[in-house]
C-alpha positions as CSV (number, residue, x, y, z in Angstrom):
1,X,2.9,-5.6,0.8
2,X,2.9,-7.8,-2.3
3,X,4.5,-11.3,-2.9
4,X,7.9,-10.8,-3.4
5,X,10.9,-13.1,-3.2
6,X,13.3,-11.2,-5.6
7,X,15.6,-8.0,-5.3
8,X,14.2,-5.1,-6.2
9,X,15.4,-3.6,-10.2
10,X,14.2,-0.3,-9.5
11,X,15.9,1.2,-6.7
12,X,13.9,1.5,-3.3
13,X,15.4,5.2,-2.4
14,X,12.9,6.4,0.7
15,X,14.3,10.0,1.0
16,X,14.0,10.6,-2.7
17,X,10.5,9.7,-3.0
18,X,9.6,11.4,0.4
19,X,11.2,14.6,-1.1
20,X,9.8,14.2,-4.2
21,X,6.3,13.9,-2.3
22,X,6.8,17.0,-0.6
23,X,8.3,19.0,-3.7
24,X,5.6,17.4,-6.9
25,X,2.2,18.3,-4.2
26,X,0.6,20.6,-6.8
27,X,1.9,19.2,-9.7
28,X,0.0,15.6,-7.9
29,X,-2.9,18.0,-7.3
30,X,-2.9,19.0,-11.0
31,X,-2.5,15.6,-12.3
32,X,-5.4,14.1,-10.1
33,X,-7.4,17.0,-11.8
34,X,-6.1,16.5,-15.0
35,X,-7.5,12.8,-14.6
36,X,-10.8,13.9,-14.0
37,X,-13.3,11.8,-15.3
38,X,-10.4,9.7,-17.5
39,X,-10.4,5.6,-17.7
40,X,-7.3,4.5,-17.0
41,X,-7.6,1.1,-15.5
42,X,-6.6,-0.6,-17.7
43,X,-2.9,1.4,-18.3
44,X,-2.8,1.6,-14.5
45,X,-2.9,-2.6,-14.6
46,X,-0.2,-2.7,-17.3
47,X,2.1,-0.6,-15.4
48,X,1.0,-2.7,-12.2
49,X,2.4,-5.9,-14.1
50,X,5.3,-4.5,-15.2
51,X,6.9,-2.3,-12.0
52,X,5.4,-4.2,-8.9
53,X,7.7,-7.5,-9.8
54,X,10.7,-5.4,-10.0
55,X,10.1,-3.8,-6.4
56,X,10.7,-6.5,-3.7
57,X,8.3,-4.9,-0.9
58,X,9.9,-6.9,2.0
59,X,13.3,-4.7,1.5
60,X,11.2,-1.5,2.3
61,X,8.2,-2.3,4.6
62,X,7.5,1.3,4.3
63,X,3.6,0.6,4.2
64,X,3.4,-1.6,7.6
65,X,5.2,1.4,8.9
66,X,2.6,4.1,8.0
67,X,-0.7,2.5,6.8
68,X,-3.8,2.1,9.0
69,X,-4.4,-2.1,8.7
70,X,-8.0,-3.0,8.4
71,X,-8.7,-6.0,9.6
72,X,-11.5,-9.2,9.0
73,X,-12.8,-11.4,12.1
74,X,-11.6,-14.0,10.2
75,X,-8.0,-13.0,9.7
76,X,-8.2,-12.0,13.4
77,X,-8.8,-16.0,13.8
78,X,-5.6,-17.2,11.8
79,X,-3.3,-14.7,13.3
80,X,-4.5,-15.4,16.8
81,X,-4.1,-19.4,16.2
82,X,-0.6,-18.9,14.6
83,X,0.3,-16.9,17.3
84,X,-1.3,-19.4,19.7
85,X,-3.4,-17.1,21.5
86,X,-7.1,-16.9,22.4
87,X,-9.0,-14.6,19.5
88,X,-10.7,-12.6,22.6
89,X,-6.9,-11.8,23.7
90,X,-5.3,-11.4,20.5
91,X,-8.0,-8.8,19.8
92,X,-7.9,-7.4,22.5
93,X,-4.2,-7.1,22.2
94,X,-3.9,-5.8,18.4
95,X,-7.0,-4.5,17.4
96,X,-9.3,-1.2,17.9
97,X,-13.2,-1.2,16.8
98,X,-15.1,1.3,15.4
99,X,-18.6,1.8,16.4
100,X,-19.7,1.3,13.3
101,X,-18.2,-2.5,13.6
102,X,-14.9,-2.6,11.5
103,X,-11.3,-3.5,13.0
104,X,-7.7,-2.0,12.1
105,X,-4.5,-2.7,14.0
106,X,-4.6,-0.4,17.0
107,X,-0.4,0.6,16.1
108,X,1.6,2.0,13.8
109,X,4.1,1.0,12.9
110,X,2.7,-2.5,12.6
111,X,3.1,-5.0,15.6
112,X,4.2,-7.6,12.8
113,X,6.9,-5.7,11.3
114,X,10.8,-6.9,12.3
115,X,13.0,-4.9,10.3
116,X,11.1,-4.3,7.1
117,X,9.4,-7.9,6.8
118,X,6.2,-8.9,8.5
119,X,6.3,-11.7,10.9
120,X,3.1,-13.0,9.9
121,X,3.8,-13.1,5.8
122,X,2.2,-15.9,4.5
123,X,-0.7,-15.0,7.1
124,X,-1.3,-11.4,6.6
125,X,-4.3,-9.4,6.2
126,X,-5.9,-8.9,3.2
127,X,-5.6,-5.2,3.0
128,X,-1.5,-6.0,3.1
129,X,-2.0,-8.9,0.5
130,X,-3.9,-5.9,-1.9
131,X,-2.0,-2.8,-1.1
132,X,-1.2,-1.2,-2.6
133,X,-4.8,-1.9,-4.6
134,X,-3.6,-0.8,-8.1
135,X,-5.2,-3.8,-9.3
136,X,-8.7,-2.6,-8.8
137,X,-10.9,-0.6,-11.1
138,X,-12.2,3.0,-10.5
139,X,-8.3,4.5,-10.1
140,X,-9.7,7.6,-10.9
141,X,-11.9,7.5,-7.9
142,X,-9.3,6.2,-5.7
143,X,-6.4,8.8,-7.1
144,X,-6.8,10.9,-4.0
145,X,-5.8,8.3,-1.7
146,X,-3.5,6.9,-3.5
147,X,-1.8,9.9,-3.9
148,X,-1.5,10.0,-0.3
149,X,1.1,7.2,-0.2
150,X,2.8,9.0,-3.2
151,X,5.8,9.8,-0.6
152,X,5.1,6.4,1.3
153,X,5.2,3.6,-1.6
154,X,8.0,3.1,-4.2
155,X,5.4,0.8,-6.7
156,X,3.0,3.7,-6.1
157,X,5.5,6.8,-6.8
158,X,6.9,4.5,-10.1
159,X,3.9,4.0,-11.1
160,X,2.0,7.9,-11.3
161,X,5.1,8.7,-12.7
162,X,4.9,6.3,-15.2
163,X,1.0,7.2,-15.9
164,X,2.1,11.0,-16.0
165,X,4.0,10.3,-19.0
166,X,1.6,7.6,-20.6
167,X,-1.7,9.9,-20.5
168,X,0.8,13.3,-21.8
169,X,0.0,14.9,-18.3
170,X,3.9,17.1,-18.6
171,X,3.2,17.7,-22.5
């Protein structure tokens, strides 16, 4: 979840988006076609800047809800001394490894979530810090996963329906 410490300006309405998700899955389908190939990093960073600061993330929580975490050894190391615990237990505790080597949080919904704000905030992974990523380049190449949260993120549904109408998808 980003930094937020405002309310939101554009409404945070779950069901709607979740609906919307269900009913706009071809016309998503079409659109990530219709992208194909396009550079739109840099309009996908202006719309970034402009709708993440009006949607306050810690009045949804909807990502610690449904996202797989991944997680660093080094995070796993803050969390467990904030939380006072041995890393060996706290891993043991909250964590799952792959066999290739990498860590996620072993539940969803997140252990760290009370309500819809994370208990850890100010110590929280880096994949919750970036979520959800819209500030990296290669969109395009990232559109199918992103589209996957489509349903599950109100800065991520605001924003492809923002770029629909910006790159004339609907005309």
């Amino acid at each position: 979840m980003s930094d937020s410490a405002h309310k939101s300006t554009i409404p945070i309405d779950l069901p709607h988006i979740q609906r919307e998700a269900a009913a706009k899955d071809a016309e998503n389908r079409a659109f990530r076609d219709f992208l194909r190939g396009k550079d739109v990093d840099a309009t996908v960073r202006r719309l970034d800047a402009e709708i993440t600061p009006q949607i306050d993330c810690t009045a949804c929580g909807n990502c610690c809800r449904s996202l797989i975490i991944h997680t660093e050894k080094a995070e796993h190391e803050r969390v467990a001394k904030r939380m006072d615990m041995p890393v060996k237990d706290w891993e043991a505790a909250y964590v799952e490894t792959s066999l290739g080597g990498s860590t996620v949080l072993n539940h969803i919904p997140c252990h760290f979530l009370s309500g819809s704000r994370c208990t850890i905030y100010e110590d929280r992974f880096s994949d919750c810090r970036e979520f959800p990523h819209l500030h990296r380049d290669g969109f395009t190449d990232r559109l199918f996963s992103t589209l996957m949260y489509y349903g599950v993120c109100p800065i991520i549904y605001t924003l492809v329906e923002a770029l629909k109408k910006e790159t004339g998808f609907h005309s």
